[in-house]
N, C-alpha and C positions, 0 to 999 in steps of 0.2 A: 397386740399381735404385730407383729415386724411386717413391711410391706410385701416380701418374698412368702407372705404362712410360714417361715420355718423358725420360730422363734421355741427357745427352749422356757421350761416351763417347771417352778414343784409346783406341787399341787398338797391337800390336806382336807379332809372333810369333815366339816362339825354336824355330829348326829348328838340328841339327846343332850345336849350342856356342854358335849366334852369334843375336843379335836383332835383327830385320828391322821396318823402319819404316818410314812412307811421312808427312814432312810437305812445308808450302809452303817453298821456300827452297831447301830440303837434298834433297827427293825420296826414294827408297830409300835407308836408311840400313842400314848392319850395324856391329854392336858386339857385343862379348864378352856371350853370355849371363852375368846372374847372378842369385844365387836372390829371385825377387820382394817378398820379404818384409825383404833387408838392409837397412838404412840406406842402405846405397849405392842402390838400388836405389827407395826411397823418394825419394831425395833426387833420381834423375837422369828424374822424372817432367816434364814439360813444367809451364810456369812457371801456376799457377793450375788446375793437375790433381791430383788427389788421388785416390792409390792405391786401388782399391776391393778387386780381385781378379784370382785367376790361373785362368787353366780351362785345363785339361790334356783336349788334342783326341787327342792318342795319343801312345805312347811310343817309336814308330819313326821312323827319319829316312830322306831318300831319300839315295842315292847322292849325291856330291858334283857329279858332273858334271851328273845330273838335278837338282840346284839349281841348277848356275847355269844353265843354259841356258834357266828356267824366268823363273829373277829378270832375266837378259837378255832374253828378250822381253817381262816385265813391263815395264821402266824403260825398255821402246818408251813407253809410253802414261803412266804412274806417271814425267812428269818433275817435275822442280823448280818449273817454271810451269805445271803443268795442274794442280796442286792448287785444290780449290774447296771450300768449305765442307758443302755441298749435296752437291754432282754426283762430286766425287771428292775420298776424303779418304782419314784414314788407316783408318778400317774397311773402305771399300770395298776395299784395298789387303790388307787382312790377310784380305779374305774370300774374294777371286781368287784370293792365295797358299793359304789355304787350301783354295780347289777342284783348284786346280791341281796340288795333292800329294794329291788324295784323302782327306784326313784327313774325318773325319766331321764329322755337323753345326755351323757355324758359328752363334753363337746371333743370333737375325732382331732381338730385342733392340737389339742395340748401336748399329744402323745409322736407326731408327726414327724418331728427329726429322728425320734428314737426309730419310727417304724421304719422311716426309710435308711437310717442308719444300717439295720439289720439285714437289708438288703444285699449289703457289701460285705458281710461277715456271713460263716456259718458257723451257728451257735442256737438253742433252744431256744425259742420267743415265747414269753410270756402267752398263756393264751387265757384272758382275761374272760371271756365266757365259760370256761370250762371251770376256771379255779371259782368262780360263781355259784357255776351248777353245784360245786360240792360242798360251798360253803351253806348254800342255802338247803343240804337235805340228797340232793337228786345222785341218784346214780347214773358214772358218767359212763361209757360202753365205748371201748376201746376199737382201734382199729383191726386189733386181732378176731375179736368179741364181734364185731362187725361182719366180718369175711368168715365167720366160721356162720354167723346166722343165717347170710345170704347164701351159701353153701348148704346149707338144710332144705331138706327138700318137703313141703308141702304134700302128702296124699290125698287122695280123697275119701270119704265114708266107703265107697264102692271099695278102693284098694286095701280099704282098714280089715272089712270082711272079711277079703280073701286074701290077705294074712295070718287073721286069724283061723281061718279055715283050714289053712298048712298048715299051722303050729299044731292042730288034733292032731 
């Protein structure tokens, strides 16, 4: 990490043998996990990235079929062309797969220059909880969905009665 926090960052998650990646061009990528410290591994960095470190988020992997069905509704949204610098990159990408498997804290760190990047532009930001919720199953209730619920009015048993008692 740069002295300032604001050092830029890819990132890549190895689940299950294999390492999972999100850039422009190529989108979610998977390739043979290997151990981050090889030469190989040094070497198959993106061109002008340099290796810094590995953080080990947990030692358990999900189910096979609970990954892919998780990395299939990712690569809905984590295409080849919706990569952005800013708004959706490869952190945002390792940090959704990260929520999405439950694994523990994702470090706020890595993603930093992008958030505050966006700051200064307007443009969609990535919202890495939400694309989560749907990789993982959940439906997500929109802010229209929101304001029409909250607009519904609650009655009581008492008021239900005598509704029903005008509709005779």
């Amino acid at each position: 990490m740069t002295p300032t926090g604001f050092g830029t960052y890819h990132t890549s998650l190895d689940v299950g043998g294999f390492n999972y990646s999100f850039a422009a061009t190529s989108g979610i990528t998977k390739t043979k996990a290997i151990d981050p410290t090889s030469p190989q591994a040094l070497s198959s960095c993106p061109p002008g990235v340099s290796y810094t470190q590995s953080l080990i988020l947990s030692s358990s992997s999900p189910s096979p079929s609970s990954l892919s069905k998780i990395l299939n509704s990712l690569s809905k949204t984590f295409t080849p062309t919706s990569y952005h610098l800013l708004n959706r990159n490869c952190n945002h990408f390792t940090e959704a797969l990260t929520l999405s498997l439950n694994l523990p804290s994702y470090p706020p760190y890595l993603n930093r220059v992008a958030r505050t990047g966006t700051l200064l532009i307007k443009h969609e930001i990535c919202d890495v909880k939400k694309e989560a919720e749907i990789a993982r199953g959940n439906k997500i209730i929109t802010k229209e969905e929101e304001k029409k619920k909250s607009k519904k009015k609650i009655i009581t048993e008492k008021q239900r009665k005598a509704l029903e008692a005008l509709k005779k």
